[in-house]
Every structure is written in C-alpha cells, then in structure tokens.
N, C-alpha and C positions, 0 to 999 in steps of 0.2 A: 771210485770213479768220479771224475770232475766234470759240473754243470756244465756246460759253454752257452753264455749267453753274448748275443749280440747287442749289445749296447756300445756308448760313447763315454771316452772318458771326459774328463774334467780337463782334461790338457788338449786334449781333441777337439772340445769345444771353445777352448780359448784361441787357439791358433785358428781357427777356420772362422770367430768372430775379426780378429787382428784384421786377417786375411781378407775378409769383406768389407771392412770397416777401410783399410788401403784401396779396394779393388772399385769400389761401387762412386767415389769421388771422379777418380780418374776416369772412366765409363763416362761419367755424365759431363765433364769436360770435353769429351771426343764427339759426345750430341752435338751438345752446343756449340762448338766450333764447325760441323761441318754443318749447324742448321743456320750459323750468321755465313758460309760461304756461299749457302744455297740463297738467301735470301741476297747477298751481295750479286752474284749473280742473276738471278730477277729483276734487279736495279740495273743493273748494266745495260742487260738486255733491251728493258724499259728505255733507256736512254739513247741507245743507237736508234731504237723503233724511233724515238723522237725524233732524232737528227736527220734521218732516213725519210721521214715524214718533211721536215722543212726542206729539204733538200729537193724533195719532189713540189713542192710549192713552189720554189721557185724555178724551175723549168719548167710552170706552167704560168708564171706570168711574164710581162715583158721585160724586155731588155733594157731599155732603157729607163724603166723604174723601177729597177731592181738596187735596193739599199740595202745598206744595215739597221739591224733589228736586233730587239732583246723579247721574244715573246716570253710570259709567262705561264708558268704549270704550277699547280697546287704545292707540288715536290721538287720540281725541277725549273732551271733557269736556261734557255734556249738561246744560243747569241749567234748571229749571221753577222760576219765580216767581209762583204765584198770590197775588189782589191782588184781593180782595172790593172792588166798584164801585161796587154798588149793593146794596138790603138789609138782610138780617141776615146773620151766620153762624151761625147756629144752626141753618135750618133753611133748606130748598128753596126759598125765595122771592125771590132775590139772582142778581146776575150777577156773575160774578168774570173776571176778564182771566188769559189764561194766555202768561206769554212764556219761552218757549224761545231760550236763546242758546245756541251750539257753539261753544268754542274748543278750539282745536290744543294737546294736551297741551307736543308740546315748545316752544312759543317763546309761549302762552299767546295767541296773536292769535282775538281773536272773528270766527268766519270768516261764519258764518250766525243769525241772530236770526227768528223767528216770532211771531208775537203773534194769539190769537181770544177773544172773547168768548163766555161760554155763561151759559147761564141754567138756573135749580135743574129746571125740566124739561126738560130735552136727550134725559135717558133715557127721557123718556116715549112 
C-alpha cells in the first residue's frame, strides 16, 4: 500500500513562482494607471470648479469693466478673454463672449475651457 501525501513538487513550485513573478507587475501597472486617471480626473474637476467660479465673477460685476485677466492659482493659471460680439464698447448695449481657459501651471496643458455670453444688462 502506497502513502499519498499532499505536498508540492518542485516543478509546481517553479511555474506558480514564473507565474507570479509575470502576474504581480502587471496588477500593479493596472493600480497605477487607474490611480493617475483618478487623480487626472480630480484636476479636471478642480479646473472647471475654477472656470465655473470666474465665470460667476464676472456676471457679478459690471459691464462695462469687465476685461481680460489672467488670475493665478498655486496649480493652475485662470485666463478670461472678453470679445465684444455685438454693439459698442462704450456703453451697455453690446454683448461680449467671455472664455475662461485653465491650464496646469507645470506642464501648461489646458485642462478645462468655458465660454457665455452676456448682454450690457445682466446686472439689471
């Protein structure tokens, strides 16, 4: 009568190290890229909140001082292009385009852009 013991061979042991030793790189490749989409993501986000923000600034202040600007963010660069459409500039009776782009201070990529129209009584 023959023992039966449960053990591992030596050839068993070597393909299931291969095997890991393949499996366990690639796994943490698939982290790491979905933790830079999530973190790209949170910056986007971030970025719109920003434009989204300037954007409400200026249909709170006037119309006829309303310029362009580049404010700045620790991370992010904020740029307002106002662009008389229609009208005059002189006076309240014109609509002008307002677009906000964010780009990423270190590597300069425009991450988020807005764009609305207003008209000389908004404040009204």
């Amino acid at each position: 009568m023959r023992c039966k013991r449960s053990s591992f061979t030596l050839t068993e042991l070597l393909v299931s190290i291969v095997f890991l030793s393949l499996s366990v790189p690639a796994l943490c490749m698939m982290v790491n890229a979905g933790m830079e989409a999530v973190f790209e993501n949170g910056a986007r986000n971030e970025a719109f909140n920003l434009a989204r923000n300037e954007i409400e600034k200026c249909l709170n202040i006037s119309y006829d001082t309303l310029k362009n600007e580049v404010p700045q963010d620790e991370y992010y660069t904020v740029s307002r292009r106002v662009t008389l459409i229609a009208g005059s500039a002189g006076h309240s009776g014109g609509v002008k385009r307002i677009t906000v782009a964010v780009t990423r201070r270190r590597d300069g990529k425009e991450i988020a852009a807005l764009t609305t129209d207003i008209t000389g009584d908004h404040n009204d």
